[in-house]
C-alpha positions in Angstrom: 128.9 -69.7 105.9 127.8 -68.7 109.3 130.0 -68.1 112.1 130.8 -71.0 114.3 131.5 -68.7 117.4 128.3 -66.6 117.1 126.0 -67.8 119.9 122.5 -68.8 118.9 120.6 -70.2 116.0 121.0 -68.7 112.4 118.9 -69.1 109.8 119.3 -69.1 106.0 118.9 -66.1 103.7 115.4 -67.7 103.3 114.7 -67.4 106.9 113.3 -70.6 107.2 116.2 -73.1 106.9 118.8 -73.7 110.0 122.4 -73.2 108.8 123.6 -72.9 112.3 124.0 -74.1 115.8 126.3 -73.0 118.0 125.7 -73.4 122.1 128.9 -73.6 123.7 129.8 -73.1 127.4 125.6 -73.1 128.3 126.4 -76.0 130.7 123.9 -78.2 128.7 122.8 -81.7 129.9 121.6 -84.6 128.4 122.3 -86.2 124.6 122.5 -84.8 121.4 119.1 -85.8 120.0 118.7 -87.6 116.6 116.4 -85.3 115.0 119.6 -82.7 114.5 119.5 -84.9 111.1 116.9 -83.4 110.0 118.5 -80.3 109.3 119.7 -80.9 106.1 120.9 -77.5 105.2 123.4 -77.4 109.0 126.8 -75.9 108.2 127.6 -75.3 111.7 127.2 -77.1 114.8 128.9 -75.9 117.6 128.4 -77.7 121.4 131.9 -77.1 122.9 132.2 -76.7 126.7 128.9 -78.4 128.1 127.5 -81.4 129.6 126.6 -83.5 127.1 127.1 -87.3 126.5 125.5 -90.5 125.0 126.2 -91.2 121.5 126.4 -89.2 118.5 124.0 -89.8 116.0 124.9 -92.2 113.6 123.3 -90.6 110.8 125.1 -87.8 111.1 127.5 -88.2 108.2 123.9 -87.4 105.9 124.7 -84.0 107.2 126.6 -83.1 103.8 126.7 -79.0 104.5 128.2 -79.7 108.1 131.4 -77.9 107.4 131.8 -77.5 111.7 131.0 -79.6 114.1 133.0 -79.0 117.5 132.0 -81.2 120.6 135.0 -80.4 123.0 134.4 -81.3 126.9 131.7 -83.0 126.4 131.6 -86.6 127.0 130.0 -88.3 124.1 130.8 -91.9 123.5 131.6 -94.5 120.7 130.3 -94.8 117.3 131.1 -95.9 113.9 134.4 -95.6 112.8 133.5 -94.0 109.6 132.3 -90.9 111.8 134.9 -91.3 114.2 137.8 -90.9 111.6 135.8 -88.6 109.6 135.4 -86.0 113.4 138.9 -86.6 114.2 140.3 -85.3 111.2 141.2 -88.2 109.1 141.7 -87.4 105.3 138.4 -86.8 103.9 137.0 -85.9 100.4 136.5 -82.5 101.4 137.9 -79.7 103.5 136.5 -79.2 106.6 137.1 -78.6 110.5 135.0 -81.5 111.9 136.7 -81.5 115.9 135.8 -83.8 118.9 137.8 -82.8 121.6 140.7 -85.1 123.3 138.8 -85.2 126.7 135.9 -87.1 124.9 136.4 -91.4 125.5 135.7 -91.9 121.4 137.3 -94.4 120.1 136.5 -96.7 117.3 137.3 -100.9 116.4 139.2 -100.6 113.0 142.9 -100.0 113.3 143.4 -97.3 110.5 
C-alpha cells in the first residue's frame, strides 16, 4: 500500500498503473474531476487542505482498492448517501480510513 502522506503520484510495481494520489496543502482550485474513476487500481487519494469544491464523483464507490481517501478543508458538497455514509465512516464491509473532513457542508437525505 502506498503512503497516504507521501506527496506526489506513485505508481504500481508495474510502473504503469496509479496506486496513489496524494496533494494536500497545494492550495488547489477547482473540482475533483470524474475521470479520477478511471483509476481502477487507486489505493490512496489524498486532497486534504486545499481549495477544492463541487461534487464528488458519484462513481466513486467503483473505486474498490480506495483504501484512503481524505478530503479535509475542502469544501465539496452533497452526494449520495451511500458514499456519504460510506466517507464518514459508517460500518462498511471492509476496513478502511475513507475521511471527509467536519468543515465540509456534506450531508445526505436518508436518516441512518
Amino acid at each position: 500500500m502506498a503512503d497516504p502522506d507521501d506527496q506526489g503520484v506513485y505508481c504500481g510495481e508495474d510502473q504503469e498503473t496509479v496506486i496513489s494520489l496524494v496533494f494536500n496543502e497545494l492550495r488547489m482550485e477547482g473540482s475533483l474531476p470524474w475521470e479520477v474513476i478511471l483509476l481502477s487500481n487507486l489505493e490512496v487519494l489524498n486532497l486534504d487542505r486545499n481549495k477544492l469544491s463541487g461534487p464528488i464523483p458519484s462513481r466513486m464507490s467503483e473505486l474498490t482498492r480506495l483504501s484512503y481517501f481524505w478530503t479535509r478543508r475542502n469544501k465539496f458538497r452533497v452526494f449520495s448517501c451511500y458514499q456519504f455514509h460510506r466517507f464518514r465512516g459508517k460500518p462498511s464491509d471492509r476496513d478502511s480510513s475513507l475521511q471527509l473532513g467536519d468543515d465540509d457542508a456534506l450531508t445526505c437525505g436518508c436518516q441512518s
